[in-house]
N, C-alpha and C positions, 0 to 999 in steps of 0.2 A: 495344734490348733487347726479346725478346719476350716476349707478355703469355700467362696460363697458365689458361686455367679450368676448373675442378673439378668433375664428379659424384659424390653418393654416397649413403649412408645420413647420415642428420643426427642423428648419438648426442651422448650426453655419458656417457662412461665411470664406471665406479665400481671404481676399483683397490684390489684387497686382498693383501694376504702371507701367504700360508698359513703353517703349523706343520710340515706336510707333507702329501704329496700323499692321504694316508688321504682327505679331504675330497674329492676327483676321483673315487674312489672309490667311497662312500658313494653320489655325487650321480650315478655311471653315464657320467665326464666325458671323452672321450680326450683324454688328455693333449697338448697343444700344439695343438688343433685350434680351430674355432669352430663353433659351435652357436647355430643358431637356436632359442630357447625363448618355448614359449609361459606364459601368465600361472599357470600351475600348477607349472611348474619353475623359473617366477620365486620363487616363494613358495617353494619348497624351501631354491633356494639362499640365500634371503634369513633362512632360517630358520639354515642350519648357517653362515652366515658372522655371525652376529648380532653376537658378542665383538668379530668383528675391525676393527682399524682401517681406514678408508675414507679414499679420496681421488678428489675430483670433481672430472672436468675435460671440456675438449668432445672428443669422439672422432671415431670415422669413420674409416676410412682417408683418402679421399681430401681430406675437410677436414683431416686432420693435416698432408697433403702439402702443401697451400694454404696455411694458417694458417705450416707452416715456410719455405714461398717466402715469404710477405710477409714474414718476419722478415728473411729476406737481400735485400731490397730488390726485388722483382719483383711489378710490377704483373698481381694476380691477380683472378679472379672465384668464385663456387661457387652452385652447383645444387639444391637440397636440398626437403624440408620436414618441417615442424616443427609442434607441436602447440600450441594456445594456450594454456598453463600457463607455470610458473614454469620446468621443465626445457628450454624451447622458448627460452621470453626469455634463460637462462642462453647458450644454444647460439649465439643471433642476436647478441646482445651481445659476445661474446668476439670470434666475427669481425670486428664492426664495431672494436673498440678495437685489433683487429691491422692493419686498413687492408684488410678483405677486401669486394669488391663484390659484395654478396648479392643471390641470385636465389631468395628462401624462400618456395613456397606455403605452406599452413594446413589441416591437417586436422583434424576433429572427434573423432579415436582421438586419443591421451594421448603426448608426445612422446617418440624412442625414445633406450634406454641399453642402455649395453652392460656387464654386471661381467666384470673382468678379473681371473681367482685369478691369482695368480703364484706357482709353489712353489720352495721354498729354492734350486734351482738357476738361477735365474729366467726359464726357462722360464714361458710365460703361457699360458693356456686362458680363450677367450674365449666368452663367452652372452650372448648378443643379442638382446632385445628389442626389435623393430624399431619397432612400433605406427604415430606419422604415418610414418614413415621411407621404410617400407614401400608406404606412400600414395601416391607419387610416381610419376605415369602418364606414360605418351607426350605426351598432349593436355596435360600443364602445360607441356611445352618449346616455346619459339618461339624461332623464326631469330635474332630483335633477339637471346635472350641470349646467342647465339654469336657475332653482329659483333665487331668488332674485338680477338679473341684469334686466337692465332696457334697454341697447342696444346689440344688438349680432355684434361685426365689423369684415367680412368675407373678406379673399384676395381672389383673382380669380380664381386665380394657382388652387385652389382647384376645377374648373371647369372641371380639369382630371378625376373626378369622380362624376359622376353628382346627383349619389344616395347618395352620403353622403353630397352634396352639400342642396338638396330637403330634408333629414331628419332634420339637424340642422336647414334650415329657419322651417321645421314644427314644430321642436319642439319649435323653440324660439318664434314663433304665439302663440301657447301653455302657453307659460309663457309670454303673453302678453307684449311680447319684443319689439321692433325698430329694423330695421334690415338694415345695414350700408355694403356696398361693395365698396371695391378699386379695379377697372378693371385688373390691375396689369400689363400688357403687351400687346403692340399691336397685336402681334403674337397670345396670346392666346384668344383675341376679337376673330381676324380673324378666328380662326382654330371650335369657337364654339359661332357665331354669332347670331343664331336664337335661340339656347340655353337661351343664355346669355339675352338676348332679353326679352324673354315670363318671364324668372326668375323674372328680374328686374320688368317688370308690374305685375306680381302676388303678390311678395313678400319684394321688400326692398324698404324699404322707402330713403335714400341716398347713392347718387352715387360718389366713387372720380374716374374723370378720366386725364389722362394727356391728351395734345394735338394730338398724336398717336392715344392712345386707342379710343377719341371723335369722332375722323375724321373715325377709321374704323367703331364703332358703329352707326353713325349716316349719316354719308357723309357731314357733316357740320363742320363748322369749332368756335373756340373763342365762342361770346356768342348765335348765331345761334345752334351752336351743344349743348350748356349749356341747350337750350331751348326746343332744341327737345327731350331732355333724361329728362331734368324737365315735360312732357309732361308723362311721363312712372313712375316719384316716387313724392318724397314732397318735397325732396332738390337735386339741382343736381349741383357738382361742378366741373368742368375745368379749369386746371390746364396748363400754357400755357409757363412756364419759365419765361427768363427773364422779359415777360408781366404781368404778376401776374399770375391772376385767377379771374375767372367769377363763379359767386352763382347764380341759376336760383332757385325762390321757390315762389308758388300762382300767375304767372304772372311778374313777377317782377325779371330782371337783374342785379347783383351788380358786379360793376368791382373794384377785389385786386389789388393793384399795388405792383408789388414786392419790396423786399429791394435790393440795391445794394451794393453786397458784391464780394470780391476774390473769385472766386470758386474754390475749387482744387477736390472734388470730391460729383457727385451728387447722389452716393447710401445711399439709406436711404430717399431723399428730399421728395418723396409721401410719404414714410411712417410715417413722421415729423410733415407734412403737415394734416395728415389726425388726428392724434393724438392732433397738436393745434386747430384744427375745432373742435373735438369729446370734449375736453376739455370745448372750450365756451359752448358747448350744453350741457353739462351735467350739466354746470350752468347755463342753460335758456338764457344765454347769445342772443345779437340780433346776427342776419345774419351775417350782416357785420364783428362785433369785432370777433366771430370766425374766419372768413376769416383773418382778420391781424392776431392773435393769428399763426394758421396754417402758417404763411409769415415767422413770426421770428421764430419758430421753425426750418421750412425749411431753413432759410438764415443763422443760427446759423451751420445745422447741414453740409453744403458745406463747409463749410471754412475747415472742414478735413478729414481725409481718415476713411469709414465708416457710418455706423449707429449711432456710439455710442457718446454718447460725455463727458468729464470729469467731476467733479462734480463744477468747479469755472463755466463752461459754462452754466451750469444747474442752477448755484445758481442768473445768471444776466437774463436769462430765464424766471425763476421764481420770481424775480424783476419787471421784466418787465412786463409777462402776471399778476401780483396781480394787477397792475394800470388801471384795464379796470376794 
């Protein structure tokens, strides 16, 4: 089985349920997008969300990926750093009790969160306070912490810094790694497109993208856009909701058909997704059965508020992905 290790922002989420979207509104939010905020719109939002209920758990895209491979049994690693406060120890502890092998510098900025409004359709719009998060340079990565993984899986976010973005894929070439990217946000396609672009043809061999992120990257859509970014790596997947998701890889199109379930909130569902795909490949698994793998991950992890899910969800999960 291969082993999987993680880049990204080191959050711990703060998930809330709006009333409706008036509050996205009010606070200037696009709807479904992610926003980097600084500590004055921290305090906005922290002002008009006051009433509502909160739920705190570790976020990040790519530790959500990691944190869901170790629950299906895959020896994983993660890259991060974190601030020396209560929000940091929160962050480094949850990995550790999931069987995650931590690679967490320490910065002297406040460690970062991210609040997730979710409005009635559950749709989520994400603000991201990065603080140490953001702290994470080229010169903290060294060779040792890519030895013996066999995939590097990178979130995008991290395209805010493009010199640490280009160190880790060189160094993971270096440890003759695989090198796995989820777009993460249409916004931040858009904001660093031709970046994002040359990256992906030099360096990663798979791509996750939603129906957003495809469309900005590509100008195509469903499995036209799957085909045109399969064109740029060796597997390229699109992610489309309630349609499934399309696998483009050597020529060849596969359409996921989604599961149909209650949705009550879809944070977390790429990074679910991307974690049952990374799973089948770690077992050589074909195309296809990753792609369902990635299906039920994603359809299990909407039915609740969050990334995370309990351990009965996890244990029908894992039921269910041993059958392939």
């Amino acid at each position: 089985m291969k082993k999987i290790l993680g880049i990204g922002n080191a959050l711990v989420d703060i998930l809330m349920i709006l009333r409706s979207d008036r509050a996205l509104d009010k606070l200037q939010l696009p709807k479904g997008s992610m926003q980097l905020i600084d500590e004055t719109t921290l305090e906005k939002i922290q002002d008009e969300t006051l009433l509502l209920n909160k739920h705190i758990a570790t976020g990040g895209s790519a530790a959500n990926t990691i944190i869901s491979l170790a629950r299906l049994g895959v020896n994983v690693g993660f890259i991060g750093k974190i601030g020396n406060d209560s929000v940091g120890e929160f962050f480094n502890g949850d990995l550790f009790e999931n069987g995650v092998l931590t690679f967490l510098s320490y910065s002297m900025l406040p460690s970062g969160r991210c609040h997730v409004l979710i409005s009635p359709d559950s749709e989520r719009t994400m603000c991201t306070y990065l603080g140490a998060a953001a702290n994470l340079q080229a010169n903290d990565l060294k060779i040792n912490m890519f030895k013996g993984f066999d995939i590097l899986h990178i979130e995008g976010y991290l395209v805010n810094d493009q010199n640490l973005l280009l160190a880790a894929a060189r160094l993971a070439k270096r440890a003759k790694m695989k090198i796995s990217i989820d777009l993460a946000s249409y916004n931040v396609v858009e904001d660093n497109l031709s970046f994002l672009t040359d990256f992906v043809k030099q360096y990663v061999d798979i791509v996750f993208a939603n129906e957003k992120e495809a469309f900005v990257f590509t100008k195509q859509r469903n499995e036209k856009a799957a085909e045109k970014i399969g064109n740029f790596c060796e597997i390229a997947i699109v992610k489309v909701g309630r349609r499934g998701s399309y696998i483009y890889s050597k020529g060849h199109c596969t359409h996921i058909p989604s599961v149909k379930v209650n949705s009550i909130d879809t944070t977390g569902a790429g990074d679910l997704y991307a974690a049952g795909f990374l799973y089948g490949l770690s077992h050589e698994l074909p195309l296809d059965q990753c792609g369902k793998i990635g299906t039920i991950c994603a359809g299990h992890v909407i039915r609740c508020v969050g990334a995370k899910m309990d351990d009965r969800t996890w244990k029908i999960i894992n039921e269910t992905v041993n059958t392939f």
